[in-house]
C-alpha positions as protocol buffer text, in pm:
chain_id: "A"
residue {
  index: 1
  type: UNK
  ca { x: 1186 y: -3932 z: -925 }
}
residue {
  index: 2
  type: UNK
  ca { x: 1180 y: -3642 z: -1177 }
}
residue {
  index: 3
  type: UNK
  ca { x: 1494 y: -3431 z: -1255 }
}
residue {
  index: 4
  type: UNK
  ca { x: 1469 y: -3087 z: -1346 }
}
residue {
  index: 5
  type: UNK
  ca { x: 1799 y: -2900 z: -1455 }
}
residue {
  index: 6
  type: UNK
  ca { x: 1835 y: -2536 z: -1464 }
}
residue {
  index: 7
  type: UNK
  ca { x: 1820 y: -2350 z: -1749 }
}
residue {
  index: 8
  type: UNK
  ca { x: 2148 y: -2168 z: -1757 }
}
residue {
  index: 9
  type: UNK
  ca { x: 2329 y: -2478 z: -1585 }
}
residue {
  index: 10
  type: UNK
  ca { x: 2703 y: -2498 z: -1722 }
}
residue {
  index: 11
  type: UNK
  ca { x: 2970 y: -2350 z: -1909 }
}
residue {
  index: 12
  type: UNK
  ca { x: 2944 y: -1904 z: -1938 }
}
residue {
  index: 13
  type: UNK
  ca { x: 3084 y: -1693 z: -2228 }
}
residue {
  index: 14
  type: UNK
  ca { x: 3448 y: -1634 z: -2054 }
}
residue {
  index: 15
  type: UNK
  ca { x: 3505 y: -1979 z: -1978 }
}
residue {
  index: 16
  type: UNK
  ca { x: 3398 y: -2113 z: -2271 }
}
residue {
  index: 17
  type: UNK
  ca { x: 3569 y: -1829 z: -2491 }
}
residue {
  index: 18
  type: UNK
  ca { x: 3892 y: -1941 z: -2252 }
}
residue {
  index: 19
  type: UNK
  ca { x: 3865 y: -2267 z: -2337 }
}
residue {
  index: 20
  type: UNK
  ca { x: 3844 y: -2246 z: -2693 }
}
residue {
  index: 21
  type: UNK
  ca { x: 4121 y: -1933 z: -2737 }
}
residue {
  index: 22
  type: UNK
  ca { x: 4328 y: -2266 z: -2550 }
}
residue {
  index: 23
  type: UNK
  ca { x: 4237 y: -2532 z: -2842 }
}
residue {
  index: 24
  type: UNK
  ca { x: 4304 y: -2289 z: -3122 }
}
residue {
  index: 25
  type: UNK
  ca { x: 4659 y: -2223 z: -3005 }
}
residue {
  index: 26
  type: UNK
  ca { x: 4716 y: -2537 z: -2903 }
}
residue {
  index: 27
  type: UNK
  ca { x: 4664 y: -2642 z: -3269 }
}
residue {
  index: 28
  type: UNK
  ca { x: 5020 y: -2431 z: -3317 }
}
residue {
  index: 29
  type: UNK
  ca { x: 5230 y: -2649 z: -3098 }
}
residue {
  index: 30
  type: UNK
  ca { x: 5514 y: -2582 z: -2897 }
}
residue {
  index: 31
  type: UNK
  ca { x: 5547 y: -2557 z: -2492 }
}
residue {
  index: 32
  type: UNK
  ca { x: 5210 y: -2389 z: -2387 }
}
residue {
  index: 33
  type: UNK
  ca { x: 5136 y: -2330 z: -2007 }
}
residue {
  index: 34
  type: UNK
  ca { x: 4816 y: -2114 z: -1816 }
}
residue {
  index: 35
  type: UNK
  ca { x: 4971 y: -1925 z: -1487 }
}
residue {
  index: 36
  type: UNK
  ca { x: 4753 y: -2128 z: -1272 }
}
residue {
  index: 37
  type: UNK
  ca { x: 4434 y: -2352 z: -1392 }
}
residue {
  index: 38
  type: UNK
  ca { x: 4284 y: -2166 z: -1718 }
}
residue {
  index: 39
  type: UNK
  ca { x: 3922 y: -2239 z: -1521 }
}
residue {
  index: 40
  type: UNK
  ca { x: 3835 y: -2353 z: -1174 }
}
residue {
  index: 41
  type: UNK
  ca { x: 3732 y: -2724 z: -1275 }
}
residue {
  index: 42
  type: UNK
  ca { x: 4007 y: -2964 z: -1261 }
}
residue {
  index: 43
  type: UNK
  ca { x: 3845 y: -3230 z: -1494 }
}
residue {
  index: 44
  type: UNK
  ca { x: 3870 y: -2994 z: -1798 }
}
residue {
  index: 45
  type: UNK
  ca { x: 4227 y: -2885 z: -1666 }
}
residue {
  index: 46
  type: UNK
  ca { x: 4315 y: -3220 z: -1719 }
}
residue {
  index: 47
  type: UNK
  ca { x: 4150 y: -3297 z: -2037 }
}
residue {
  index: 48
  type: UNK
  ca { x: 4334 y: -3000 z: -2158 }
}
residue {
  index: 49
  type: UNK
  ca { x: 4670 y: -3130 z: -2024 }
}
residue {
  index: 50
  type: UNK
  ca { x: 4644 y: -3496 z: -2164 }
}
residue {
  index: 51
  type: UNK
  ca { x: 4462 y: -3387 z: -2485 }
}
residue {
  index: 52
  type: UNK
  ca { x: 4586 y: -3077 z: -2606 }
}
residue {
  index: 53
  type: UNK
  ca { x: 4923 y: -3058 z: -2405 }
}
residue {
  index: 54
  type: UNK
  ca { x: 4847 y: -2769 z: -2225 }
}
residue {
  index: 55
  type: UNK
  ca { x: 4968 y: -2769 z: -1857 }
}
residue {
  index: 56
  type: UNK
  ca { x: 4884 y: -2523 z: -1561 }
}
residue {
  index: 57
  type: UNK
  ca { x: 5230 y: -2377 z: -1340 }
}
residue {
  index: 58
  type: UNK
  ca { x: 5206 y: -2213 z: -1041 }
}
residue {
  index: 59
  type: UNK
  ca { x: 5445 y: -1925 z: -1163 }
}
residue {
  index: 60
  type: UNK
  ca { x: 5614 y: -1770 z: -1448 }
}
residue {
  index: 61
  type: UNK
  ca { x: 5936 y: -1883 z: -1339 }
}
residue {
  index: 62
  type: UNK
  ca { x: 5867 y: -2265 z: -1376 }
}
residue {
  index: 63
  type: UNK
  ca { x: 5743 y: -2208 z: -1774 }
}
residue {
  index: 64
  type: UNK
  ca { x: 6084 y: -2306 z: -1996 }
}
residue {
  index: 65
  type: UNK
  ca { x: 5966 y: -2062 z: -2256 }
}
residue {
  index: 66
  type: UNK
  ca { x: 5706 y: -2114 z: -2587 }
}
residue {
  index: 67
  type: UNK
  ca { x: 5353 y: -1957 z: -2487 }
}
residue {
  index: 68
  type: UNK
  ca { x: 5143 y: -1859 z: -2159 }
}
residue {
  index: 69
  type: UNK
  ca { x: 4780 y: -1858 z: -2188 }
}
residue {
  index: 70
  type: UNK
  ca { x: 4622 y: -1625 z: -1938 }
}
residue {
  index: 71
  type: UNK
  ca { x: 4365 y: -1774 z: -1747 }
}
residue {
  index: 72
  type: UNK
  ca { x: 3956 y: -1653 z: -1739 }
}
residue {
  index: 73
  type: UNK
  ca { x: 4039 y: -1513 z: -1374 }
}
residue {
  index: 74
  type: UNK
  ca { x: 4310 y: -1279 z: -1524 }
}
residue {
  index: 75
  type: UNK
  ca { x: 4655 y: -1204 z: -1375 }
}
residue {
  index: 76
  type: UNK
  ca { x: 4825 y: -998 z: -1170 }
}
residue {
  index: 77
  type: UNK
  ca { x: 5009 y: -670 z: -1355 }
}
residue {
  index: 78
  type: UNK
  ca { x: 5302 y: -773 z: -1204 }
}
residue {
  index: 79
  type: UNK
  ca { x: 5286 y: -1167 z: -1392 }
}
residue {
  index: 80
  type: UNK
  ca { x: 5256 y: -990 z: -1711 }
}
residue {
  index: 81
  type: UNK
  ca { x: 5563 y: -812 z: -1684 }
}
residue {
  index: 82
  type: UNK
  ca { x: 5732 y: -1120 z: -1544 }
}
residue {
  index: 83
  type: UNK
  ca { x: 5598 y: -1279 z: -1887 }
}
residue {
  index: 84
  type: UNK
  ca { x: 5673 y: -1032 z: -2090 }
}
residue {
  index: 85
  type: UNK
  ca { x: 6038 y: -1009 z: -1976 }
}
residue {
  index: 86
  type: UNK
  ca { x: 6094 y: -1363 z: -2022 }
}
residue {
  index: 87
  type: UNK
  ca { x: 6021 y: -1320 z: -2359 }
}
residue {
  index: 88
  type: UNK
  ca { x: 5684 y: -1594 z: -2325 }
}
residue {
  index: 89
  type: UNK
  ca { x: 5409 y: -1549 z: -2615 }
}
residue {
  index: 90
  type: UNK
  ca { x: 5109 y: -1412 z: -2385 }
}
residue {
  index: 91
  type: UNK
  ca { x: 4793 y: -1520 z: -2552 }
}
residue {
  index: 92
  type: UNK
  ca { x: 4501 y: -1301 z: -2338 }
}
residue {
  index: 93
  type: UNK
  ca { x: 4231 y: -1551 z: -2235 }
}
residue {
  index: 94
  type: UNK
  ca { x: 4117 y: -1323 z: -1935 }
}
residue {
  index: 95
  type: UNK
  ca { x: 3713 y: -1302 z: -1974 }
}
residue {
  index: 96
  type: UNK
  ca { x: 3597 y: -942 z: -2092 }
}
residue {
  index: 97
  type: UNK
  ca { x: 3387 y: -864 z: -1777 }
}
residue {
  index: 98
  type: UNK
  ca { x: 3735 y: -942 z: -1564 }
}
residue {
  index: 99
  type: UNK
  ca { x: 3941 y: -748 z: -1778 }
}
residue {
  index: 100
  type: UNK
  ca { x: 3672 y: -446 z: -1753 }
}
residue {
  index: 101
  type: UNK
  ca { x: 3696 y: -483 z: -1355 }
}
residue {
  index: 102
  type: UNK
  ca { x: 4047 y: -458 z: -1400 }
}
residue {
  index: 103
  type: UNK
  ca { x: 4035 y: -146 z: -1625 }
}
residue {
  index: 104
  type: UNK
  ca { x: 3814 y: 3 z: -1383 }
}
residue {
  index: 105
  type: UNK
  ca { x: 3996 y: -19 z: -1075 }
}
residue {
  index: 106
  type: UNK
  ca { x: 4304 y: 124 z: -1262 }
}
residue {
  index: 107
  type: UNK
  ca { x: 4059 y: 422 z: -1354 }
}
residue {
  index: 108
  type: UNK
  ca { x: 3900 y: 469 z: -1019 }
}
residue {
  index: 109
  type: UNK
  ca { x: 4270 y: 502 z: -872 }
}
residue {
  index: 110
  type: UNK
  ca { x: 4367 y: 758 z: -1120 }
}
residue {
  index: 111
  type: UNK
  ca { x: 4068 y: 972 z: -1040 }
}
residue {
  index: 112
  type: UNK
  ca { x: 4149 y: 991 z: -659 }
}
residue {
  index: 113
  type: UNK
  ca { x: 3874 y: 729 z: -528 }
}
residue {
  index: 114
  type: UNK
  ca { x: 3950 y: 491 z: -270 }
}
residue {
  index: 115
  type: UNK
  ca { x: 3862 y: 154 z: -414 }
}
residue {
  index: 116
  type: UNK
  ca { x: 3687 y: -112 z: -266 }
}
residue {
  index: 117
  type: UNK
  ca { x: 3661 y: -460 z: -392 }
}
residue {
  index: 118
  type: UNK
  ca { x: 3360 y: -668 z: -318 }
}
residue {
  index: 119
  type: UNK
  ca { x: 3514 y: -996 z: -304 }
}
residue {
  index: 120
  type: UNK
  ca { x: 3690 y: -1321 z: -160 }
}
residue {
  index: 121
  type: UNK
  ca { x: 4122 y: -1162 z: -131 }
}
residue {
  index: 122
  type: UNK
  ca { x: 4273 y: -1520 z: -217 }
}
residue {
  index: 123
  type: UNK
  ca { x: 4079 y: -1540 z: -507 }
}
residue {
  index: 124
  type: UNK
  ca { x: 4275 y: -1556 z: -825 }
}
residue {
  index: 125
  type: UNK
  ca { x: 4080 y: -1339 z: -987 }
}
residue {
  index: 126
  type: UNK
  ca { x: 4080 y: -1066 z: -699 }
}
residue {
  index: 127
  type: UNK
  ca { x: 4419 y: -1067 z: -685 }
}
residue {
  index: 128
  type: UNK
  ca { x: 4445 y: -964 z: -1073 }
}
residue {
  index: 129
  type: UNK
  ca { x: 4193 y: -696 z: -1052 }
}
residue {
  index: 130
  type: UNK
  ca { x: 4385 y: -572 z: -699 }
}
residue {
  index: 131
  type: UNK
  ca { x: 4722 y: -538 z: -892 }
}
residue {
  index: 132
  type: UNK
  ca { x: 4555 y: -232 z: -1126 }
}
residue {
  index: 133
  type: UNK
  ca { x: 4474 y: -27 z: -806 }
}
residue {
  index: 134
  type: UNK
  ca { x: 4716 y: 130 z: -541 }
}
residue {
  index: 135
  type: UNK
  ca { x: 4884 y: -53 z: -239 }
}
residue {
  index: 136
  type: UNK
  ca { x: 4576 y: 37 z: -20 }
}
residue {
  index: 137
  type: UNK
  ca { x: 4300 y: -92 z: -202 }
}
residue {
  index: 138
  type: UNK
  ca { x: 4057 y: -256 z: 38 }
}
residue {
  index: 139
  type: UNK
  ca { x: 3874 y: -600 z: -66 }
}
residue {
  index: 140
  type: UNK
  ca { x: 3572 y: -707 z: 136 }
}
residue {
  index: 141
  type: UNK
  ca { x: 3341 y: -1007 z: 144 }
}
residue {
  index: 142
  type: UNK
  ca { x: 3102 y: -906 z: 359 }
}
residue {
  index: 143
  type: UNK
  ca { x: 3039 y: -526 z: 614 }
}
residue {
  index: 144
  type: UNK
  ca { x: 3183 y: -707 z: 880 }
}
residue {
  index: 145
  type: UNK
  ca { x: 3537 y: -696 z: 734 }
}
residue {
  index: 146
  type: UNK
  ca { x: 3494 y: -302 z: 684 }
}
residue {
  index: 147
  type: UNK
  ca { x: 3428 y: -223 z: 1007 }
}
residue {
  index: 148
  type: UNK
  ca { x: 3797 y: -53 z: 1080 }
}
residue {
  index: 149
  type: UNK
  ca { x: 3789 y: 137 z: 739 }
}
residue {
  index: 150
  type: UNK
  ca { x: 3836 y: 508 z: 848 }
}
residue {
  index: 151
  type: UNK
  ca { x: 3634 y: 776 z: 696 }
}
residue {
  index: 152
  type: UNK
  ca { x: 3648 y: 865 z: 272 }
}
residue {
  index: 153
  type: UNK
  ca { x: 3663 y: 1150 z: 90 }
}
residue {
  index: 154
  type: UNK
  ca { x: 3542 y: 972 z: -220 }
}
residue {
  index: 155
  type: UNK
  ca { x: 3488 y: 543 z: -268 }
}
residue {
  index: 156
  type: UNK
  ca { x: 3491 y: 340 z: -529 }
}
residue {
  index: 157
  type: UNK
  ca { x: 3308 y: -4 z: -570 }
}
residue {
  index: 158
  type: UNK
  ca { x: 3348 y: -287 z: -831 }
}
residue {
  index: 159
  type: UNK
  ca { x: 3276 y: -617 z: -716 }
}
residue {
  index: 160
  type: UNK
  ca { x: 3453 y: -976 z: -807 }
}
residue {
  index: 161
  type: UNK
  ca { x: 3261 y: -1087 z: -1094 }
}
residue {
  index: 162
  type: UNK
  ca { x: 3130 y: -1409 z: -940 }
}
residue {
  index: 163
  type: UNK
  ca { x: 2958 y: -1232 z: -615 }
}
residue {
  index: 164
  type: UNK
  ca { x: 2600 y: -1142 z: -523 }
}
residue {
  index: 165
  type: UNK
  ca { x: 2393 y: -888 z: -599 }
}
residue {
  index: 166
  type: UNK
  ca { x: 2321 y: -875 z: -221 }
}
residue {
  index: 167
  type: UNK
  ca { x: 2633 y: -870 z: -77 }
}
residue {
  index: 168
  type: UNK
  ca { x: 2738 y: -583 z: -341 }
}
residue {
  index: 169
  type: UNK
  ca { x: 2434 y: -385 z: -184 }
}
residue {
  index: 170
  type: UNK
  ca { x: 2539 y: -456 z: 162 }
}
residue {
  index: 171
  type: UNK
  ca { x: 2855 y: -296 z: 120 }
}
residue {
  index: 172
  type: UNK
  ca { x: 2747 y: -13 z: -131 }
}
residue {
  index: 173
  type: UNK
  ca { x: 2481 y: 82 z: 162 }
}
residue {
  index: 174
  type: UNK
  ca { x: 2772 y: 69 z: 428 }
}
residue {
  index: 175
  type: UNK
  ca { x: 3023 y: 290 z: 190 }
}
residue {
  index: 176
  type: UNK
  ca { x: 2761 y: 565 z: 170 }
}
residue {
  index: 177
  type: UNK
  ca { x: 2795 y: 633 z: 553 }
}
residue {
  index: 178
  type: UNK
  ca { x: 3186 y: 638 z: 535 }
}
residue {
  index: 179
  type: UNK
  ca { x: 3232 y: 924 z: 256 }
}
residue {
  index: 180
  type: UNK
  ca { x: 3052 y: 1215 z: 105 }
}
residue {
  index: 181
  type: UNK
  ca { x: 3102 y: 1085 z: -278 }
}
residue {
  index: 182
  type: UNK
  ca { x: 3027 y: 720 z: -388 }
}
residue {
  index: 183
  type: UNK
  ca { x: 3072 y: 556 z: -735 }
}
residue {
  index: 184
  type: UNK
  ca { x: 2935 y: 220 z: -787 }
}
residue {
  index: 185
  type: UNK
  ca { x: 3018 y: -12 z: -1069 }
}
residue {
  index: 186
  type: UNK
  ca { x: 2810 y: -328 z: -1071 }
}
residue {
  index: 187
  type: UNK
  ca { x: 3060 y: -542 z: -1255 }
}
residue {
  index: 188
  type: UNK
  ca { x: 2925 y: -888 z: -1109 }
}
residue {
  index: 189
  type: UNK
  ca { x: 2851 y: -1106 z: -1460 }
}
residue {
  index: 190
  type: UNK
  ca { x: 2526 y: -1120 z: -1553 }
}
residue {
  index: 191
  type: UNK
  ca { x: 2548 y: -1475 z: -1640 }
}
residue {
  index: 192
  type: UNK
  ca { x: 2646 y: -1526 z: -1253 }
}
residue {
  index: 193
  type: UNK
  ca { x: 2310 y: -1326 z: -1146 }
}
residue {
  index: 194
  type: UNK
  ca { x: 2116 y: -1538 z: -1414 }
}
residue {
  index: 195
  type: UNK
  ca { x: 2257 y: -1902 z: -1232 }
}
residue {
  index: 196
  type: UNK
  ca { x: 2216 y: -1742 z: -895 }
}
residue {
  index: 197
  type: UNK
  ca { x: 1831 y: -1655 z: -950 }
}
residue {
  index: 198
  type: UNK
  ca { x: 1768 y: -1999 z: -1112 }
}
residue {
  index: 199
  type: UNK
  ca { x: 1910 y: -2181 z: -830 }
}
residue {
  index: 200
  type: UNK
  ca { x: 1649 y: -1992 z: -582 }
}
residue {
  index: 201
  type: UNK
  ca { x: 1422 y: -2098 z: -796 }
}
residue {
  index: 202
  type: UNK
  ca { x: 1482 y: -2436 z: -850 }
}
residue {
  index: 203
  type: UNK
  ca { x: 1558 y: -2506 z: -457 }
}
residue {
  index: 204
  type: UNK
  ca { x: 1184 y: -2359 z: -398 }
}
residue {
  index: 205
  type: UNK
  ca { x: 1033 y: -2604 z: -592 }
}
residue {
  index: 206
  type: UNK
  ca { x: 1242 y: -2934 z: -516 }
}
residue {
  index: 207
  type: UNK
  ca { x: 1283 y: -3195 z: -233 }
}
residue {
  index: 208
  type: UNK
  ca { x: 1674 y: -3218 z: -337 }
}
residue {
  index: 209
  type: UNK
  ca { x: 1953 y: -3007 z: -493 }
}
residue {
  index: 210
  type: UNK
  ca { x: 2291 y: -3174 z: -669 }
}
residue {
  index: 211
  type: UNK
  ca { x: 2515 y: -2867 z: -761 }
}
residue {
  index: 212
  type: UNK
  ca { x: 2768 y: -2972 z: -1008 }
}
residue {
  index: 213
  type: UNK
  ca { x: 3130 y: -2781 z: -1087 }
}
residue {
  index: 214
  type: UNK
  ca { x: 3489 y: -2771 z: -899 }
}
residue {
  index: 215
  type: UNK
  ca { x: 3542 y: -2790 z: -541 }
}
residue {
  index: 216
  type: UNK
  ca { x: 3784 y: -2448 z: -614 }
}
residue {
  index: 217
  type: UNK
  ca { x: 3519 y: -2262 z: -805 }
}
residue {
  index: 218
  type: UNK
  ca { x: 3383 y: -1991 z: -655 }
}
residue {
  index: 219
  type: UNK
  ca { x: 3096 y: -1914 z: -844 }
}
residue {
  index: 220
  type: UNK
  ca { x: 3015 y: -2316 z: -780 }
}
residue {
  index: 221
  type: UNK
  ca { x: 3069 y: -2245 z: -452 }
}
residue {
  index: 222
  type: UNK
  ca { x: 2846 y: -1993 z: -459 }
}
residue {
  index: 223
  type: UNK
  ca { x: 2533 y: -2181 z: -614 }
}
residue {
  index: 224
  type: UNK
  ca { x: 2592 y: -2438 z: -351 }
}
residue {
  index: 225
  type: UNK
  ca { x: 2590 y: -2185 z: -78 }
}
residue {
  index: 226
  type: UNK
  ca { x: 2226 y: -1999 z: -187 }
}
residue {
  index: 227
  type: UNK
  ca { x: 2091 y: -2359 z: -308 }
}
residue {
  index: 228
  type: UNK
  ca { x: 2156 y: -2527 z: 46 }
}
residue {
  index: 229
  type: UNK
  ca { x: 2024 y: -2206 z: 214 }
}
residue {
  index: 230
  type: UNK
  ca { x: 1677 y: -2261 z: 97 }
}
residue {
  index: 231
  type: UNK
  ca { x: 1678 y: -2678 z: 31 }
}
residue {
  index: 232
  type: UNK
  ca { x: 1932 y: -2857 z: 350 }
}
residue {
  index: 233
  type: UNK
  ca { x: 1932 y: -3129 z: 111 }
}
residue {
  index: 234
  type: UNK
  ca { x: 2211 y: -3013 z: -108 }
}
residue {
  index: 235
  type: UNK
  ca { x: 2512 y: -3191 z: -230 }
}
residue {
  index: 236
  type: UNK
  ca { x: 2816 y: -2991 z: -468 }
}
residue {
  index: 237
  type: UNK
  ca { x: 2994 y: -3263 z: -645 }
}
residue {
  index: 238
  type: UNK
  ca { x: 3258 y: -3275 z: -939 }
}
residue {
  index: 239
  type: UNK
  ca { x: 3149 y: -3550 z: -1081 }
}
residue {
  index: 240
  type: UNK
  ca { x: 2917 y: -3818 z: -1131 }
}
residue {
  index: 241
  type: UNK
  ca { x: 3104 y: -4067 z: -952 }
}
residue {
  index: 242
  type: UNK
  ca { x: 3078 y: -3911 z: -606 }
}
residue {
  index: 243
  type: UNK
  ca { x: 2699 y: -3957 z: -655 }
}
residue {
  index: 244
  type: UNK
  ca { x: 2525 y: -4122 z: -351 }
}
residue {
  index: 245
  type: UNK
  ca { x: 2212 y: -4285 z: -360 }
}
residue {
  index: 246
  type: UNK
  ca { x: 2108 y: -4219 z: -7 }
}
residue {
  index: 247
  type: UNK
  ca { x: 2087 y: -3831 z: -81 }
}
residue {
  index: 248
  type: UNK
  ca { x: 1757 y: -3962 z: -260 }
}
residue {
  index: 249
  type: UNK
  ca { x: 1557 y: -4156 z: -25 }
}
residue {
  index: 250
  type: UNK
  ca { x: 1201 y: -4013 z: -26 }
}
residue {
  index: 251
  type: UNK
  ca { x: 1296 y: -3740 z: -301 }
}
residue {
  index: 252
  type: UNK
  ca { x: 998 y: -3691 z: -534 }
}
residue {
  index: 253
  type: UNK
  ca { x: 1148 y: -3390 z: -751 }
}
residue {
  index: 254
  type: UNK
  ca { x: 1542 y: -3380 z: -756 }
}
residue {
  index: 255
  type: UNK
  ca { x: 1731 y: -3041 z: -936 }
}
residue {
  index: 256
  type: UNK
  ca { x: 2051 y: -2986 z: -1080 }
}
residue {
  index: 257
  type: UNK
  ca { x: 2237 y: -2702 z: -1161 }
}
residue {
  index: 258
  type: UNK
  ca { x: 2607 y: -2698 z: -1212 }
}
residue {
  index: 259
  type: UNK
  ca { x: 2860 y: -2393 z: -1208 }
}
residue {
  index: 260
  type: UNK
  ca { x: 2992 y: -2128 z: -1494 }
}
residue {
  index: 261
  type: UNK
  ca { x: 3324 y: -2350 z: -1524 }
}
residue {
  index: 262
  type: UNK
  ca { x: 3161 y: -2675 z: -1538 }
}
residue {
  index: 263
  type: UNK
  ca { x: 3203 y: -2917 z: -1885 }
}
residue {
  index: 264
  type: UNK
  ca { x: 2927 y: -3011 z: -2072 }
}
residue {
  index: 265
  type: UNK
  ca { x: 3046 y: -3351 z: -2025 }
}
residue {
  index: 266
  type: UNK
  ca { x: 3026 y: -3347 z: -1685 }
}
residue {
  index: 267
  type: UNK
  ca { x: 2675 y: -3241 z: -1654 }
}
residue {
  index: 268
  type: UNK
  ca { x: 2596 y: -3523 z: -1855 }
}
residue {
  index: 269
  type: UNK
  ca { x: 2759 y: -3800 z: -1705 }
}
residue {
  index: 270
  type: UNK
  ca { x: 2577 y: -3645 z: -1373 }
}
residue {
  index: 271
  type: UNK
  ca { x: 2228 y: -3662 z: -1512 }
}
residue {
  index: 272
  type: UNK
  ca { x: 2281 y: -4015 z: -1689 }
}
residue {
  index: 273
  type: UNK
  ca { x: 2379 y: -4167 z: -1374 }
}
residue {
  index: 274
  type: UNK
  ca { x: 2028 y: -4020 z: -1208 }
}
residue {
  index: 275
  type: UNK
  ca { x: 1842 y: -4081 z: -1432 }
}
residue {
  index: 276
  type: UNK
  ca { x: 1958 y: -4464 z: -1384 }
}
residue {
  index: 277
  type: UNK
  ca { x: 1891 y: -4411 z: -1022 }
}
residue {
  index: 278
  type: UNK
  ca { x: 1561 y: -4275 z: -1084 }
}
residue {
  index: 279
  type: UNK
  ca { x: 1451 y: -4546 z: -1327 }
}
């Protein structure tokens, strides 16, 4: 069986720039938190915890004091104050091309523009860039949830930094019918595009697909989603040990690709224990 792994497979510049703003202060010591996991893959969550005493908590209020890291996804405006007021050290991991988002929405509001948000509402990260906009900022995964959306004077469009390219153009194509000014900023990461194109690729030209990265990561999620849409035979996993040798009965060519948020480590512990399968 031969293994081919996708170029751009693994860790992106936020999460990796998170991750290592998170070892540097950790080297300080003290109490240091993230508002929620610093990156949507709970194996380096917990190395971070056990390792470099660095623990995730649901909300300001359960951090005793010392330092918050803010996650790659950003947080709400309303968090930061809540931070702020409790006197916590905020270090700023948020990744650049979230904090733009952000920036932008808060600019698009001031200028009059009904904002829309092309993304998944629970998301952590859509919920930060919501907070910079007014109370009736509209977020959308798909035309279909825009369908009671009255009439615009003007719209604005930024997108969750993890979506496609198509679904942005789905709902940029819908917007121009609903108002007589539109202004479009494609803000989806172009390292996202990059692992999104690879995987259609790679799921051309393979009999199998193993998609590596957290079970809460969207962008993961996401890779899964296109990969499985072109090859059936795809399987997301976190790590190696959920590996099944049945996937591979009869699979010639096997690819791998794994998620923005997903270890180094990981990746390779997934590809040794294939490789022993496909010895």
């Amino acid at each position: 069986m031969e293994i081919i792994i996708a170029k751009s497979a693994g860790f992106c510049f936020g999460v990796k720039r998170a991750i290592t703003i998170a070892k540097e202060r950790a080297a300080s010591g003290g109490e240091i938190y993230t508002l929620g996991p610093i990156i949507h893959n709970p194996q380096a969550v917990k190395r971070l915890a056990d390792s470099f005493n660095i623990h995730p908590k649901k909300t300001i209020e359960e951090m005793r004091g010392g330092t918050v890291i803010i996650r790659s996804h950003g947080v709400k405006l309303q968090e930061l104050g809540a931070a702020t007021g409790k006197g916590l050290n905020i270090v700023d991991a948020t990744c650049p091309f979230v904090k733009k988002t952000q920036d932008l929405v808060g600019e698009l509001t001031r200028e009059g523009y009904a904002v829309v948000v092309v993304g998944e509402k629970e998301h952590p990260e859509v919920q930060g860039i919501m907070s910079y906009g007014s109370a009736d900022i509209i977020v959308a995964a798909s035309v279909e949830e825009l369908k009671d959306m009255t009439r615009k004077k003007k719209i604005g469009i930024v997108a969750q930094t993890t979506q496609s390219q198509e679904r942005l153009q789905a709902i940029v194509s819908f917007c121009l019918t609903m108002a007589s000014e539109v202004k479009v900023y494609n803000t989806i990461c172009n390292a996202t595009s990059i692992r999104q194109r690879e995987s259609v690729e790679l799921s051309r030209t393979v009999d199998c697909v193993v998609v590596v990265g957290g079970k809460n990561s969207a962008n993961t999620r996401r890779l899964a989603e296109i990969c499985r849409s072109i090859q059936p035979r795809t399987h997301h996993i976190e790590e190696a040990s959920e590996i099944d040798p049945g996937w591979f009965e009869g699979v010639e060519r096997l690819g791998i690709t794994a998620g923005a948020s997903t270890p180094n480590w990981i990746i390779r512990d997934v590809i040794a224990k294939l490789e022993q399968l496909a010895a």
